[in-house]
C-alpha positions in Angstrom: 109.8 129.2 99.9 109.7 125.8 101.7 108.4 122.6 99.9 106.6 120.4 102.0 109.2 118.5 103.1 110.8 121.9 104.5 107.5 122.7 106.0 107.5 119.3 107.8 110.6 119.4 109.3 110.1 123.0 110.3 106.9 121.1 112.1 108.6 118.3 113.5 111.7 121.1 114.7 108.4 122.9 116.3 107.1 120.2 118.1 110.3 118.8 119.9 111.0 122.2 120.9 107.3 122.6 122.3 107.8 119.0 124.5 111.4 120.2 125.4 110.2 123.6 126.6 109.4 124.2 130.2 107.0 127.0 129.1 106.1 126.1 126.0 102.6 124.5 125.5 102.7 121.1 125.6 102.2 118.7 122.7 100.1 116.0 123.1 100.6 112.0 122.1 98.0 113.3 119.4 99.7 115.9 118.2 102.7 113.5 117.4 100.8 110.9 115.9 99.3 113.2 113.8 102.7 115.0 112.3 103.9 111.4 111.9 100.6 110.0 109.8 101.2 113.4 107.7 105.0 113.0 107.5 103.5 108.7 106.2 101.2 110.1 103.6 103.4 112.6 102.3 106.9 109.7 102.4 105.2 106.5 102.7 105.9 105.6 98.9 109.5 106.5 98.8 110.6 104.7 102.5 108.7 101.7 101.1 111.0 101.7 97.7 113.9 102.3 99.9 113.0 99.5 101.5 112.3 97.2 98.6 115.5 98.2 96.9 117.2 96.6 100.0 115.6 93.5 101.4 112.5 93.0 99.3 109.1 93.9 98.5 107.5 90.9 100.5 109.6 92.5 103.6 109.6 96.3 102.4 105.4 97.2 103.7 106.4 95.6 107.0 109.8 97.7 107.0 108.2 100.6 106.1 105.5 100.2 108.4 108.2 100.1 111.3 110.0 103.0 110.1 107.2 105.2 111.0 106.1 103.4 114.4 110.2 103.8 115.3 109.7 108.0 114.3 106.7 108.4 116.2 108.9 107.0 119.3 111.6 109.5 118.1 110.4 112.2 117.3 111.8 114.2 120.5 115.3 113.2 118.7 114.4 115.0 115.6 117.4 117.5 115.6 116.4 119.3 112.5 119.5 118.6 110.9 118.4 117.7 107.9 114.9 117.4 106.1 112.6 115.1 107.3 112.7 112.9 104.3 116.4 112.0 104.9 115.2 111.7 109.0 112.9 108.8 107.4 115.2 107.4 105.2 118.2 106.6 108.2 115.3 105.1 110.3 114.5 102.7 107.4 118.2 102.1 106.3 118.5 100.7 110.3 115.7 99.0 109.7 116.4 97.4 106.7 119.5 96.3 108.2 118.0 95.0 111.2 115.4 92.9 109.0 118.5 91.7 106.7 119.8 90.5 110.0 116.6 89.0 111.5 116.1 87.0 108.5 119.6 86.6 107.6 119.3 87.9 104.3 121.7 89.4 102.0 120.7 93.8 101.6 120.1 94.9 98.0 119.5 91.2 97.3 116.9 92.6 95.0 116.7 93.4 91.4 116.8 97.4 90.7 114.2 99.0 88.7 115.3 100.1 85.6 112.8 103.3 85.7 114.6 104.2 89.7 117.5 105.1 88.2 118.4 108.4 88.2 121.4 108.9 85.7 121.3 106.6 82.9 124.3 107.2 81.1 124.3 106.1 77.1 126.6 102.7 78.1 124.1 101.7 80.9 121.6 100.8 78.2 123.8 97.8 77.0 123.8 96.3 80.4 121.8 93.6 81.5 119.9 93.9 84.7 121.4 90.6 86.1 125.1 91.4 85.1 124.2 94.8 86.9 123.2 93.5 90.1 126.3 90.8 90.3 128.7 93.6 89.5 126.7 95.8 92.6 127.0 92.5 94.6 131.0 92.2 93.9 131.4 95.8 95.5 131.5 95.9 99.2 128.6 96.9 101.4 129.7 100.3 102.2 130.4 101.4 98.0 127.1 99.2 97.2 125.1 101.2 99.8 126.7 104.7 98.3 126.2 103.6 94.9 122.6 102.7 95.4 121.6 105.8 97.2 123.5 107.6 94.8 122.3 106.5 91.5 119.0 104.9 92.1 117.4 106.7 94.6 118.7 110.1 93.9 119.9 111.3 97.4 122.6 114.0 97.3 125.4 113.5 98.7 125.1 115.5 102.0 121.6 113.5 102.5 123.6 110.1 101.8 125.8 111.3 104.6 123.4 112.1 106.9 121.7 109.0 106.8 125.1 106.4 107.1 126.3 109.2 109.8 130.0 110.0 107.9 131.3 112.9 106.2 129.2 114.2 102.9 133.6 113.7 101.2 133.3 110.2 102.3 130.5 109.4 101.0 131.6 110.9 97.2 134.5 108.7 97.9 133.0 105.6 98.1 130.2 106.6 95.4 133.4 107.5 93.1 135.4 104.0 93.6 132.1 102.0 93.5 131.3 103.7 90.2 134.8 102.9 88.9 134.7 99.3 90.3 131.6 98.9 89.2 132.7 100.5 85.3 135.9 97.3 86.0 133.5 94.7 86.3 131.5 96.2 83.6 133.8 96.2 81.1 135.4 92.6 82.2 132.1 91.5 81.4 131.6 92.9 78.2 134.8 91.9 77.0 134.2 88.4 78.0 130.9 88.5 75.9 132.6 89.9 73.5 130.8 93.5 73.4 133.8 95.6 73.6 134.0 98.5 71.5 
């Protein structure tokens, strides 16, 4: 049985073959604009934490906002390999990366809600928020970016993949040295506080 998601990509794969199709019937302007305002309602919420995670709330309803416009114009490229939720979420990574570079801002600049995180291991609860984020902020962009899809917003790994366009091992590669970086930093902090165990 499909979830909606399923359903909606099995929509969105219906439509581009209906426009691509010689005899097919033809799908209208409306037709497109209506998939994407269902595909908004049903993923509006989760592209625009996406995009807060990475360059702000202020920014994030503008991002998220584009990420739809961008899929309506894209919807013939729709190639059905993967849901349409991870289709949404690579339009608003490139997004987010292309406000970060408008506005020459620094992604994931943001503080990460504590409730967003998906796997809070027992140590996680002695870390401070800000001495979280510097630790994310010492990793580089490509482990950060892992890390965060990872752990916070709760993409597998194949999704992850999908949306940076590299290999689903790659991206447990970076997710696995970012984790142990990050676990580094972690503990140098700890032990400079003097929290060790």
């Amino acid at each position: 049985m499909l979830d909606k998601d399923g359903l909606l990509s099995k929509e969105l794969n219906v439509f581009r073959r209906n426009r691509h199709s010689l005899n097919g019937p033809a799908a209208n302007d409306a037709s497109g604009r209506e998939l994407i305002e269902r595909l908004a309602h049903e993923h509006y919420g989760l592209v625009f934490r996406f995009c807060a995670r990475r360059i702000g709330a202020e920014r994030a309803a503008d991002a998220a906002q584009e990420t739809f416009v961008t899929a309506l114009r894209a919807v013939l490229n729709f190639r059905g390999e993967s849901e349409a939720k991870t289709w949404l979420l690579g339009i608003a990574h490139n997004e987010c990366r292309r406000v970060a570079r408008r506005d020459k801002i620094a992604e994931l600049a943001v503080e990460i809600d504590p409730e967003a995180v998906v796997q809070a291991s027992a140590e996680s609860r002695w870390i401070d928020r800000s001495v979280l984020i510097e630790a994310l902020h010492g990793l580089s962009s490509e482990h950060r970016e892992a890390v965060v899809m990872k752990e916070v917003d709760g993409l597998t790994y194949e999704e992850i993949g999908l949306i940076l366009g590299v290999p689903a091992g790659t991206v447990k590669s970076r997710v696995h040295f970012g984790m142990m970086k990050l676990r580094e930093s972690l503990r140098e902090t700890m032990n400079e506080a003097g929290l060790s165990r």
